[in-house]
Kinemage of the C-alpha trace (Angstrom):
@kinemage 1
@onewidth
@group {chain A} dominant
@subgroup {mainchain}
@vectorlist {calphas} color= white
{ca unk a 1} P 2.133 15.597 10.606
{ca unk a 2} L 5.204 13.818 10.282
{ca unk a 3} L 4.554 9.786 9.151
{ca unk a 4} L 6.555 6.844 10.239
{ca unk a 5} L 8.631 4.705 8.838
{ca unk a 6} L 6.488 1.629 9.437
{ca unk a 7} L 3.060 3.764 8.352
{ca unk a 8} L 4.836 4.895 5.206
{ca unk a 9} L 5.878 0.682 4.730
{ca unk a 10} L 2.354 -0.255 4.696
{ca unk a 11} L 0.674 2.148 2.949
{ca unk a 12} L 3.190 0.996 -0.074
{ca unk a 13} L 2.856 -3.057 0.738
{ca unk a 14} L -0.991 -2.265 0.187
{ca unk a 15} L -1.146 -0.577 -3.186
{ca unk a 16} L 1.193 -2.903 -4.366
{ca unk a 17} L -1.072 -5.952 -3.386
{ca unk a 18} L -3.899 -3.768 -4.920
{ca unk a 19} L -2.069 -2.324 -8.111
{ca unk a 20} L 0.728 -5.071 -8.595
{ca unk a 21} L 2.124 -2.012 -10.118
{ca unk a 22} L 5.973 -0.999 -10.675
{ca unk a 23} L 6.833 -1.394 -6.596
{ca unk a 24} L 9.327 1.748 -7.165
{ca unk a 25} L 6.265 4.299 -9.124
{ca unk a 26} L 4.478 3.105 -5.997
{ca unk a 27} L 6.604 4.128 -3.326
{ca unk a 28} L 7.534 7.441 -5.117
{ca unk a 29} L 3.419 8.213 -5.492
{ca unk a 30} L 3.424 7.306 -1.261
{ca unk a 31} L 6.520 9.253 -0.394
{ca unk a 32} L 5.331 12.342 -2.045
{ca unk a 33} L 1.681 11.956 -0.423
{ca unk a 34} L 2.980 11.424 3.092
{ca unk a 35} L 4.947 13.548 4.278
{ca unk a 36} L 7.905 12.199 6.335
{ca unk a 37} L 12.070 12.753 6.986
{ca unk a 38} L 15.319 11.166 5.542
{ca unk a 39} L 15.328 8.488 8.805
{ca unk a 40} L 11.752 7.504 8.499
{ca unk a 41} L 11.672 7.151 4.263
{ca unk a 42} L 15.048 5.302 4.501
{ca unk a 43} L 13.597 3.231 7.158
{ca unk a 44} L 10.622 2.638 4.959
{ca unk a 45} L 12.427 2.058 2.113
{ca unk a 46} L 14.001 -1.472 4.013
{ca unk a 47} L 10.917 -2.702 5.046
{ca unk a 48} L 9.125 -2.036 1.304
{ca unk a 49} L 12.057 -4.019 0.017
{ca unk a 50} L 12.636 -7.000 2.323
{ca unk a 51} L 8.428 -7.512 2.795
{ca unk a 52} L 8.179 -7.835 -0.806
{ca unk a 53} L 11.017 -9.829 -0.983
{ca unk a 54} L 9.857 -12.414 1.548
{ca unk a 55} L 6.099 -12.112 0.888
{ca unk a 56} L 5.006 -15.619 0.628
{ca unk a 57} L 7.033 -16.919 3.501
{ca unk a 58} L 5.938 -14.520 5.673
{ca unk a 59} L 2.229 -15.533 4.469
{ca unk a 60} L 3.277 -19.002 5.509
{ca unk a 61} L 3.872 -17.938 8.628
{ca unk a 62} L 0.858 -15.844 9.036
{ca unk a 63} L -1.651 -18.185 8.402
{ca unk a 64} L 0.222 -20.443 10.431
{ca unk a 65} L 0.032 -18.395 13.464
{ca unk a 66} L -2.888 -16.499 12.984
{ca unk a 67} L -4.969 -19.744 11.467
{ca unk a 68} L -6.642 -17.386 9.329
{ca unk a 69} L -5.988 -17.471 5.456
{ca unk a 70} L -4.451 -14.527 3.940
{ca unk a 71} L -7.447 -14.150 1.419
{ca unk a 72} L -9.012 -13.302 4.407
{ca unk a 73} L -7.430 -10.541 5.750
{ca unk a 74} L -7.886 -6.819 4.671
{ca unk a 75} L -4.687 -5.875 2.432
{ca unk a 76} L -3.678 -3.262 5.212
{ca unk a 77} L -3.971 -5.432 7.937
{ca unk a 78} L -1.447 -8.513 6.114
{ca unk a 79} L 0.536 -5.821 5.462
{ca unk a 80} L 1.105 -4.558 8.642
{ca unk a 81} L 1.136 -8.432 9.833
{ca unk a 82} L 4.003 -8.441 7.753
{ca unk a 83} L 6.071 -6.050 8.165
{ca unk a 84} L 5.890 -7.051 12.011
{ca unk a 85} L 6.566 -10.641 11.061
{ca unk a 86} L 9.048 -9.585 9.235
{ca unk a 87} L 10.854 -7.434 12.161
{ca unk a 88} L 10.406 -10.447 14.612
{ca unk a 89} L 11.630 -13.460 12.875
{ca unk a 90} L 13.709 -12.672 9.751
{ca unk a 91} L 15.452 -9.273 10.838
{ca unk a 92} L 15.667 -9.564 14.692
{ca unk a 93} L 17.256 -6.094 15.090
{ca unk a 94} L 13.758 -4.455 16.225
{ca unk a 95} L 12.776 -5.415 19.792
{ca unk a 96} L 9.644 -7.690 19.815
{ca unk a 97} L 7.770 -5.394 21.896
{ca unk a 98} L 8.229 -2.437 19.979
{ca unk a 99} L 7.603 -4.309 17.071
{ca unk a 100} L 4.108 -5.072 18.287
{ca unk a 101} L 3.273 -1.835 19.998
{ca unk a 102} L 4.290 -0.201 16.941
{ca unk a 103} L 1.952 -2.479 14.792
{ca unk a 104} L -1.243 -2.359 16.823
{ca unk a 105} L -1.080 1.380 17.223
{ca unk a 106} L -0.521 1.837 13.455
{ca unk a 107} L -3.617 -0.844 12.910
{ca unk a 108} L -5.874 1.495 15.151
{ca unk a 109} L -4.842 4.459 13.167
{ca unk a 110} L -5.935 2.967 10.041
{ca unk a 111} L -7.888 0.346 10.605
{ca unk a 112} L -10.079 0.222 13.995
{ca unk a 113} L -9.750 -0.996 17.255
{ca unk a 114} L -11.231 -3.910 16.453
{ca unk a 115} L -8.804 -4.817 13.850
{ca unk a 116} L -5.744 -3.614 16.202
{ca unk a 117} L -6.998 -6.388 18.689
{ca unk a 118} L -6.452 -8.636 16.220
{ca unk a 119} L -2.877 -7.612 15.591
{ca unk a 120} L -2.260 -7.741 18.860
{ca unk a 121} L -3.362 -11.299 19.262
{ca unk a 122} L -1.406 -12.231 16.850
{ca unk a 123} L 1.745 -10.792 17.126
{ca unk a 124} L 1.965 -11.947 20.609
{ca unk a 125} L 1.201 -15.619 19.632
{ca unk a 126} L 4.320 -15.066 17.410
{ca unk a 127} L 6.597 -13.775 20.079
{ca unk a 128} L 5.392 -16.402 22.173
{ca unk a 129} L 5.870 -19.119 19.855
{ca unk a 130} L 9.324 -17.518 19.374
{ca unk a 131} L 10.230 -17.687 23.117
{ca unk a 132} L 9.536 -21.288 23.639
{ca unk a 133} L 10.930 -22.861 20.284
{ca unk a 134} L 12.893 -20.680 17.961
{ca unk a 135} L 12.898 -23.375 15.224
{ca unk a 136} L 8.657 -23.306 15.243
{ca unk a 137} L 8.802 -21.941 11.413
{ca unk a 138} L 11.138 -25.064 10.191
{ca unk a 139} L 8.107 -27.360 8.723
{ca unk a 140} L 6.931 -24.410 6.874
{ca unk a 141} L 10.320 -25.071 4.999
{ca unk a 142} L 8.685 -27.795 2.967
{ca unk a 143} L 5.396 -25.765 1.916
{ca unk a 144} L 5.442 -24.319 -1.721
{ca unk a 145} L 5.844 -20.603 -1.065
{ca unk a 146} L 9.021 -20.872 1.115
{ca unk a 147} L 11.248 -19.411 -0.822
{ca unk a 148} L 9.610 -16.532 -1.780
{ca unk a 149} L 9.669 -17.581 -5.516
{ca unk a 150} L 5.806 -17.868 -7.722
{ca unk a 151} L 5.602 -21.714 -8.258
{ca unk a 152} L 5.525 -21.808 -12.079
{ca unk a 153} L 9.099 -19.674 -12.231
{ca unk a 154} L 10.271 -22.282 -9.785
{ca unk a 155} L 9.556 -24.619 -11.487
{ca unk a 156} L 11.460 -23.192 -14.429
{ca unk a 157} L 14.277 -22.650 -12.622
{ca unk a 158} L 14.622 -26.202 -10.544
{ca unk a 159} L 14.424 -27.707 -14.617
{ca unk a 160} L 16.918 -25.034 -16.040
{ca unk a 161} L 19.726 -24.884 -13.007
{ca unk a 162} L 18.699 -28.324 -11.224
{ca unk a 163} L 17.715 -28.342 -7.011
{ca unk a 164} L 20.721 -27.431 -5.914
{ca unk a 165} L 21.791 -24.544 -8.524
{ca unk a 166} L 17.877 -23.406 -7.818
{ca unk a 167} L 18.259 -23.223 -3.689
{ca unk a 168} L 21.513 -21.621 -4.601
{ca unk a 169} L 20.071 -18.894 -7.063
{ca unk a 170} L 17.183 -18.393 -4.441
{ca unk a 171} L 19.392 -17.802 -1.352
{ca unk a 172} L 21.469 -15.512 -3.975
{ca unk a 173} L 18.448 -13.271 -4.950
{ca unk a 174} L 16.630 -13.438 -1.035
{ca unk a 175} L 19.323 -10.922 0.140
{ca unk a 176} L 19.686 -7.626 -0.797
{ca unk a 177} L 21.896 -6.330 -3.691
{ca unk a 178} L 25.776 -5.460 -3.586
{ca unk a 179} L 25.711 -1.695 -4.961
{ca unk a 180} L 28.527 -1.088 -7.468
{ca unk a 181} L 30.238 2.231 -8.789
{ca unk a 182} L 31.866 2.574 -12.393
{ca unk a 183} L 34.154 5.340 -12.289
{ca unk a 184} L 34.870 7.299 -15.757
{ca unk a 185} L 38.449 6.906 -15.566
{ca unk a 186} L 39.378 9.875 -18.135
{ca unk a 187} L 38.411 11.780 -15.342
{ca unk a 188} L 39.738 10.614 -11.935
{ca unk a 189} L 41.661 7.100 -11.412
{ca unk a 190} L 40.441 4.269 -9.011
{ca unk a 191} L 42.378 5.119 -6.653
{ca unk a 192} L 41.466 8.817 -6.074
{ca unk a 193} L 37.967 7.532 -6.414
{ca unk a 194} L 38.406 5.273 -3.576
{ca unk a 195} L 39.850 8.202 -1.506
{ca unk a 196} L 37.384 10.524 -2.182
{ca unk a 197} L 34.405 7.920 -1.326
{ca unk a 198} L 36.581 7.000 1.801
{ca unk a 199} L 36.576 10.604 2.861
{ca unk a 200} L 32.889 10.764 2.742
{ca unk a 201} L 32.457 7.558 4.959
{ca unk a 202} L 31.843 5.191 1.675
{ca unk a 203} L 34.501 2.217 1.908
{ca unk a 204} L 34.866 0.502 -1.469
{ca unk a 205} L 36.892 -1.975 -3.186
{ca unk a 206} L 38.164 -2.599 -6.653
{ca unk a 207} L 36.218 -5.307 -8.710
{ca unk a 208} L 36.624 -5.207 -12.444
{ca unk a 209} L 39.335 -2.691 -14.092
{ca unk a 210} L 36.934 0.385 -13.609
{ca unk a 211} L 34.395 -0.529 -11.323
{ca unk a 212} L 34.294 -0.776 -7.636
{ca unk a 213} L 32.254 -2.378 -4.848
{ca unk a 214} L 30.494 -0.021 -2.540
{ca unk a 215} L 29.423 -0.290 0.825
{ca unk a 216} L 27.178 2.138 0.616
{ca unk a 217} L 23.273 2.497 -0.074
{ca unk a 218} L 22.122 4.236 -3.542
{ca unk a 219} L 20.814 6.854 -1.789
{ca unk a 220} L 23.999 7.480 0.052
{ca unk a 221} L 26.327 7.304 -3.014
{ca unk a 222} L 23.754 9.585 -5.006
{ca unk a 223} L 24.677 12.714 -2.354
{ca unk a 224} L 28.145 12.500 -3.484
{ca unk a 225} L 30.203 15.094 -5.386
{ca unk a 226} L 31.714 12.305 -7.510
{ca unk a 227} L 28.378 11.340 -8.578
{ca unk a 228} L 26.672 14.993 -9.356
{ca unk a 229} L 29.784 15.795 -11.612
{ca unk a 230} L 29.430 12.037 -13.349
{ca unk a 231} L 32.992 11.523 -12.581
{ca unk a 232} L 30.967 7.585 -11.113
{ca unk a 233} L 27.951 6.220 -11.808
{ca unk a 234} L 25.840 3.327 -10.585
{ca unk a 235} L 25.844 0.412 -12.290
{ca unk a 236} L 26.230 -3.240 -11.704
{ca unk a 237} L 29.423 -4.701 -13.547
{ca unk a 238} L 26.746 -7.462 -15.882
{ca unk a 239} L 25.301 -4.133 -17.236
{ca unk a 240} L 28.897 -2.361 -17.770
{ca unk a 241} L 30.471 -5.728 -19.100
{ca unk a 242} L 27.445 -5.621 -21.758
{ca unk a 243} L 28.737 -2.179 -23.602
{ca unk a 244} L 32.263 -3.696 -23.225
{ca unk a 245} L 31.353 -6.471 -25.404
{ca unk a 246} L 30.726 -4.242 -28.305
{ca unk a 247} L 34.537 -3.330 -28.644
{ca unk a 248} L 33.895 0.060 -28.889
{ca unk a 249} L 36.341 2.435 -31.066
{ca unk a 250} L 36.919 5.869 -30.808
{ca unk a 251} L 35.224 7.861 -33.246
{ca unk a 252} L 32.272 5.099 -33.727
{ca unk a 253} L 28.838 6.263 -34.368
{ca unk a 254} L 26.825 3.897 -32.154
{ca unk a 255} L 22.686 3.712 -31.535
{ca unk a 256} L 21.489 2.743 -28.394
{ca unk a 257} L 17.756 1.702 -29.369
{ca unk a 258} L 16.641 0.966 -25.608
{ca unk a 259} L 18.789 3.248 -23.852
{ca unk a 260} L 16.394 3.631 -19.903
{ca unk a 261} L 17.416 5.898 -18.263
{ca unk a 262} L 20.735 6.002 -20.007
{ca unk a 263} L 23.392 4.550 -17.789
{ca unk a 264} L 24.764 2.421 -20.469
{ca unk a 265} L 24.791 5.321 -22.711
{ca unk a 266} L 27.088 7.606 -20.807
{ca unk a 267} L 29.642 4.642 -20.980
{ca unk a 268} L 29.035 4.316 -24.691
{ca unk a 269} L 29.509 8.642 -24.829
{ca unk a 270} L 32.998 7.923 -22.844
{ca unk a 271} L 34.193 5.053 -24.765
{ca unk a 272} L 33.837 7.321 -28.599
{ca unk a 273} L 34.999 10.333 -27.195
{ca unk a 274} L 34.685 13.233 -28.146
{ca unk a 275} L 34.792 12.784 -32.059
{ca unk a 276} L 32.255 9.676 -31.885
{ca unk a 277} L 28.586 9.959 -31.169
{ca unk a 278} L 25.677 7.932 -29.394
{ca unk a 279} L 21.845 8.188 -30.566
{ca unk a 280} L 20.123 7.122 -27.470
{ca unk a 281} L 16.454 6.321 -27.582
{ca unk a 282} L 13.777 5.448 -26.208
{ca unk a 283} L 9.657 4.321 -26.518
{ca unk a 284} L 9.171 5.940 -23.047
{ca unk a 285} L 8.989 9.938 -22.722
{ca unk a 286} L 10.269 10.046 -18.989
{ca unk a 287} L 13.053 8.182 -19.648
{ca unk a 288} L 14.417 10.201 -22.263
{ca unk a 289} L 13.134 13.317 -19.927
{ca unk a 290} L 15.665 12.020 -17.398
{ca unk a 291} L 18.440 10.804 -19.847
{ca unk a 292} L 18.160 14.734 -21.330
{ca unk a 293} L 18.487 16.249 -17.552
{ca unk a 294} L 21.197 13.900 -16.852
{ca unk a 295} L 23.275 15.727 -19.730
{ca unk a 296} L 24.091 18.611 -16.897
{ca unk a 297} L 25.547 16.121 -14.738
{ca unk a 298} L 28.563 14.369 -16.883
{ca unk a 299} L 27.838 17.553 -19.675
{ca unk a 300} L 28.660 14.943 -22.340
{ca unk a 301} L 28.113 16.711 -25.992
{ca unk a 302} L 28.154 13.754 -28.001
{ca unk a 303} L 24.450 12.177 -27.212
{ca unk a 304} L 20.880 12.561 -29.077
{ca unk a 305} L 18.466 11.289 -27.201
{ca unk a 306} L 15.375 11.316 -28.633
{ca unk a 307} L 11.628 8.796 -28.418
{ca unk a 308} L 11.320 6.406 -31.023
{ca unk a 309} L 10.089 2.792 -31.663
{ca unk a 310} L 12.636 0.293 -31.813
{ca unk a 311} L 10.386 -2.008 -33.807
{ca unk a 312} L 9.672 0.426 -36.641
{ca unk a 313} L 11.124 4.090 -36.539
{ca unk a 314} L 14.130 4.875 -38.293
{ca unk a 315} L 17.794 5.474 -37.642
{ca unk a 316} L 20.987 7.182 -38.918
{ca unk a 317} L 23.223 3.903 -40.091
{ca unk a 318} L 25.666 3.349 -37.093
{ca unk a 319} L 29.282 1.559 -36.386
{ca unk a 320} L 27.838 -0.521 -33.519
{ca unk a 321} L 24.277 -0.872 -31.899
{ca unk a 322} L 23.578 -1.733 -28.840
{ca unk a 323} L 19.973 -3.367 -28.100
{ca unk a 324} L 19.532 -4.135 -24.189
{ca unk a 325} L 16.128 -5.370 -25.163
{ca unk a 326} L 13.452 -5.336 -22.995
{ca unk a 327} L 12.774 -8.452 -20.216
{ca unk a 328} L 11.027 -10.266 -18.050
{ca unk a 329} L 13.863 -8.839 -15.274
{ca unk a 330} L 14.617 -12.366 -13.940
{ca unk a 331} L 18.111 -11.456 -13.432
{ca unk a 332} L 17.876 -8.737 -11.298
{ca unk a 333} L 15.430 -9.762 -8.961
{ca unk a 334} L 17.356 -9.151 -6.437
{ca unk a 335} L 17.230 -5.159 -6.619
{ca unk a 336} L 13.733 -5.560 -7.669
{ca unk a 337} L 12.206 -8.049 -5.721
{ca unk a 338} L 8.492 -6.991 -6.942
{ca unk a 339} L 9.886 -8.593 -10.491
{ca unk a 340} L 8.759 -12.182 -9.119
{ca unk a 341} L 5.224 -10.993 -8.325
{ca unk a 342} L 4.235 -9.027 -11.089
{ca unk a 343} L 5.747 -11.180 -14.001
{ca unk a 344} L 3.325 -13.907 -15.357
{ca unk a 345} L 4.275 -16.786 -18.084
{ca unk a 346} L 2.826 -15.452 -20.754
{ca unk a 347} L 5.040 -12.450 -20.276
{ca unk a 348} L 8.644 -14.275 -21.625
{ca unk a 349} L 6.542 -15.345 -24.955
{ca unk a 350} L 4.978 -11.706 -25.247
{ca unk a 351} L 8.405 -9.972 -24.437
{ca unk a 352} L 10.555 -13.419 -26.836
{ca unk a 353} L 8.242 -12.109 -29.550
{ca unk a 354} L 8.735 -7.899 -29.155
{ca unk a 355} L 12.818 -8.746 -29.237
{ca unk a 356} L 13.144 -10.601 -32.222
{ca unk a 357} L 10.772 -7.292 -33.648
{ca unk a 358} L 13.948 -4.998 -32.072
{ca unk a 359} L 16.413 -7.358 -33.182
{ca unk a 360} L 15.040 -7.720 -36.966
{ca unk a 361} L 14.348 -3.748 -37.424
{ca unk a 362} L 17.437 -2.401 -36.077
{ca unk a 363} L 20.018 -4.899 -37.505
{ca unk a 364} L 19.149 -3.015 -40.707
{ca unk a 365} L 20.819 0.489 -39.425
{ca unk a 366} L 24.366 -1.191 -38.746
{ca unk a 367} L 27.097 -0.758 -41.653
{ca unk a 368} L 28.730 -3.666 -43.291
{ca unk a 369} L 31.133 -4.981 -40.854
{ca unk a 370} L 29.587 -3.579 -38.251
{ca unk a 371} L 29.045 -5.179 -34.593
{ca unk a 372} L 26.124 -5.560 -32.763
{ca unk a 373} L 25.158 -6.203 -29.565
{ca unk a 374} L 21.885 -7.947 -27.967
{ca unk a 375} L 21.369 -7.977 -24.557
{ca unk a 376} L 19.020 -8.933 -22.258
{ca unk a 377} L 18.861 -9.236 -18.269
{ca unk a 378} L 16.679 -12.066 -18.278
{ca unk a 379} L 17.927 -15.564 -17.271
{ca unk a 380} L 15.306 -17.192 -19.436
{ca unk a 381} L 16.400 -19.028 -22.432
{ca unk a 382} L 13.360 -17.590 -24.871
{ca unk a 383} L 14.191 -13.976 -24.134
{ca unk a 384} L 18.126 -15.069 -24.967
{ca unk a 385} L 19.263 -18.104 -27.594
{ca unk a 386} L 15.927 -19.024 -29.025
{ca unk a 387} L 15.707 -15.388 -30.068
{ca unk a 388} L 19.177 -15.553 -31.320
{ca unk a 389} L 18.921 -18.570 -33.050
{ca unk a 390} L 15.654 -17.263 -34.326
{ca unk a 391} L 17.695 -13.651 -36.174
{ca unk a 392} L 20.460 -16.045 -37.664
{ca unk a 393} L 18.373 -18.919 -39.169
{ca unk a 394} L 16.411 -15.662 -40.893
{ca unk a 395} L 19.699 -13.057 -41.522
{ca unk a 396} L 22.148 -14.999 -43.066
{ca unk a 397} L 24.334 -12.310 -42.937
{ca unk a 398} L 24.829 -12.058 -39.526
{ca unk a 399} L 27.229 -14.390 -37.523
{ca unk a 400} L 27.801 -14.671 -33.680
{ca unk a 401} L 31.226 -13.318 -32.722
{ca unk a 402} L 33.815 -14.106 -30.554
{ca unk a 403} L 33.529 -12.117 -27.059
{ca unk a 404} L 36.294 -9.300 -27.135
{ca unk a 405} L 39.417 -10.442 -24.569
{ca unk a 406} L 38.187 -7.975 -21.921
{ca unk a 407} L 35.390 -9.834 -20.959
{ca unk a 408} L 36.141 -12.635 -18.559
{ca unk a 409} L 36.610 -15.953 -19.528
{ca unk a 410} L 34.116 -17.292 -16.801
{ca unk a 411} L 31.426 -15.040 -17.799
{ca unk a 412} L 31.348 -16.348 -21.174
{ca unk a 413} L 29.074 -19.959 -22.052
{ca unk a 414} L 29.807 -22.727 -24.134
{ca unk a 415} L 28.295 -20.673 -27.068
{ca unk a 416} L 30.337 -17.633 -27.189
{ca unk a 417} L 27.664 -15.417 -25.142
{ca unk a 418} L 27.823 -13.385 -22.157
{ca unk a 419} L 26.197 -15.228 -19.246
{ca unk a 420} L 26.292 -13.934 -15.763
{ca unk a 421} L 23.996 -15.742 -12.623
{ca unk a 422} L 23.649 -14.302 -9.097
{ca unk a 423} L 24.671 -17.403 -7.785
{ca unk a 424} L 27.719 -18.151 -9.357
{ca unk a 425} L 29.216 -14.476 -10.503
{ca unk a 426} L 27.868 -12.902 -7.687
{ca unk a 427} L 26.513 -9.764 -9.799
{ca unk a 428} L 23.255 -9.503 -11.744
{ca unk a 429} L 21.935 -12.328 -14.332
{ca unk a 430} L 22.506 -11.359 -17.526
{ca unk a 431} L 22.668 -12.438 -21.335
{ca unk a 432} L 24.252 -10.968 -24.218
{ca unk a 433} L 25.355 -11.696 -27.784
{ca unk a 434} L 27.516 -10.184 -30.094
{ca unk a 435} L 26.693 -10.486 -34.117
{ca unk a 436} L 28.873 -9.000 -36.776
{ca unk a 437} L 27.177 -7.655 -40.267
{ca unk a 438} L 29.410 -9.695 -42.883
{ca unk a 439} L 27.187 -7.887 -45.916
């Protein structure tokens, strides 16, 4: 039996409201269960993203029009209330009554009759209530929950940015995220790049020296020739900007303590050529699983990668290091839109406290006169300055340094650090500082 898209969308919706686990481990656990085509998991895929996005407003429209409260309602049933009232009144593309057919059927299947009564009740209220006053939602506007954003990180954010930078952030991060290319330009130059994406059906656009703007979806750009040899890679220009910042030389012997799933690291491998040499690590075995298979993509020769502990193992002494420490995720929210649920308060002062560990273990690896680089993609000023501030007060042999030329001026604060916002740069949030070793 082949599964639907909307089936697969709330059977992922659900175990997230159970697990408030990792929304992408969840979907990838679902997807493999079910079994489903290209069409239907793509479809799915949408629906996953934009319900989780909008979850709270869409709650504030279901208990609206259902006048039931959503602590209520079984998890599968709000999440197949949601996904319809998602179709019906923030995407519009679906037609109402297949919206609602769709949704009661899939209720029955899973649910009972019963329950798909219920759905259909509802749903037709809604459509109803649509028909005679499209504008029936706007005093929901002014309930907390609107913008899809937990109340204690609004409130952060309305004190940090101000109302108007915060309704600008949110209406930044409530639509889904530009996908960018960077192309590995010892390889193939922008422009055949461009050409070769055109000729698959990907338009895209230069924009920053070697990265380009895609109009494409991951998935889409991940099918590609030009990705499967390396010759591009995905990656948002705050992340690429990040290894620029390090100033790079040929020849350099550079760790990169948190390395993921290595993305940074294969721009760190191009930058020191064939001479240099990255040690990429990581605390988590199937990252460095994936960094190792990703070798016989770009077959770069000139990366370790290999688990460690960033707080306590130790490393070969290195030219540059590169620590993209790890976050609360506040700055890329909008690719991961399950980063507002499952984040907490307590998790910037747990995470504040591991980084200054990273920060104070590695710094001892880098040479004298080296350069390092800390970098975060949080937007939250414990998990950036105070932890800076923290290092130099402590490591008196360690200054901030100027940002190299070849980062732009407007991504750079009034204290010499990388700073990118959705709202104003357009890209992802991120922070990053780069300290010199004077001893």
């Amino acid at each position: 039996m082949k599964y639907g898209a909307r089936f697969l969308a709330t059977q992922v919706i659900s175990q997230f409201e159970k697990r408030n686990a990792q929304l992408s481990l969840i979907r990838n656990e679902i997807f493999s269960h079910f079994s489903s085509d290209k069409k239907s998991k793509s479809r799915a895929n949408i629906l996953i993203m934009e319900v989780i996005r909008f979850k709270s407003r869409l709650d504030l429209m279901i208990e609206f029009i259902s006048g039931r409260s959503i602590n209520h309602l079984d998890v599968s049933l709000l999440s197949i209330l949601r996904i319809s009232f998602y179709e019906i009144i923030i995407e519009t593309k679906i037609p109402n009554y297949a919206a609602v057919d769709s949704s009661v059927r899939i209720t029955r299947i899973i649910l009972s009759s019963k329950a798909s009564g219920f759905t259909n009740a509802v749903l037709r209220n809604l459509v109803r209530k649509k028909e005679e006053d499209n504008k029936w939602y706007y005093p929901l506007k002014e309930k907390n929950g609107w913008h899809s954003i937990p109340h204690w990180l609004e409130k952060r954010w309305v004190k940090q940015f101000g109302k108007k930078g915060f309704l600008d952030l949110v209406k930044a991060i409530n639509k889904p995220a530009e996908n960018f290319v960077r192309v590995d330009c010892d390889r193939l130059s922008i422009n055949d790049i461009i050409i070769n994406l055109s000729n698959v059906g990907i338009q895209s656009k230069l924009f920053l020296r070697n990265l380009l703007k895609v109009r494409a979806s991951a998935g889409d750009i991940l099918k590609t020739s030009l990705f499967r040899k390396g010759e591009i890679s995905i990656q948002n220009p705050a992340a690429s900007i990040v290894v620029d910042a390090i100033g790079i030389r040929p020849d350099d012997i550079v760790l990169d303590v948190c390395a993921g799933l290595g993305t940074k690291t294969l721009q760190l491998s191009n930058l020191v050529g064939p001479k240099g040499y990255v040690w990429a690590s990581d605390l988590i075995k199937d990252r460095i699983k994936r960094g190792k298979s990703d070798l016989k993509r770009h077959k770069k020769n000139n990366i370790d990668w290999s688990i460690k502990d960033a707080r306590k193992d130790f490393y070969p002494k290195a030219d540059r290091i590169l620590i993209d420490a790890p976050c609360t995720g506040t700055g890329v929210i909008a690719r991961k839109p399950d980063i507002r649920w499952r984040r907490k308060p307590r998790d910037i002062y747990k995470l504040s406290s591991l980084q200054f560990e990273i920060l104070s273990h590695c710094s001892q690896f880098l040479k004298s006169g080296g350069t390092m680089v800390y970098s975060t993609c949080s937007m939250e000023k414990e998990e950036n300055w105070s932890v800076i501030e923290q290092f130099i007060n402590l490591n008196h042999d360690f200054v901030v340094e100027q940002m190299p030329s070849i980062i732009p001026k407007n991504w750079i604060d009034n204290n010499g650090a990388l700073r990118t916002l959705p709202h104003i740069h357009n890209i992802d949030g991120m922070f990053a500082v780069r300290l010199k070793r004077l001893l």
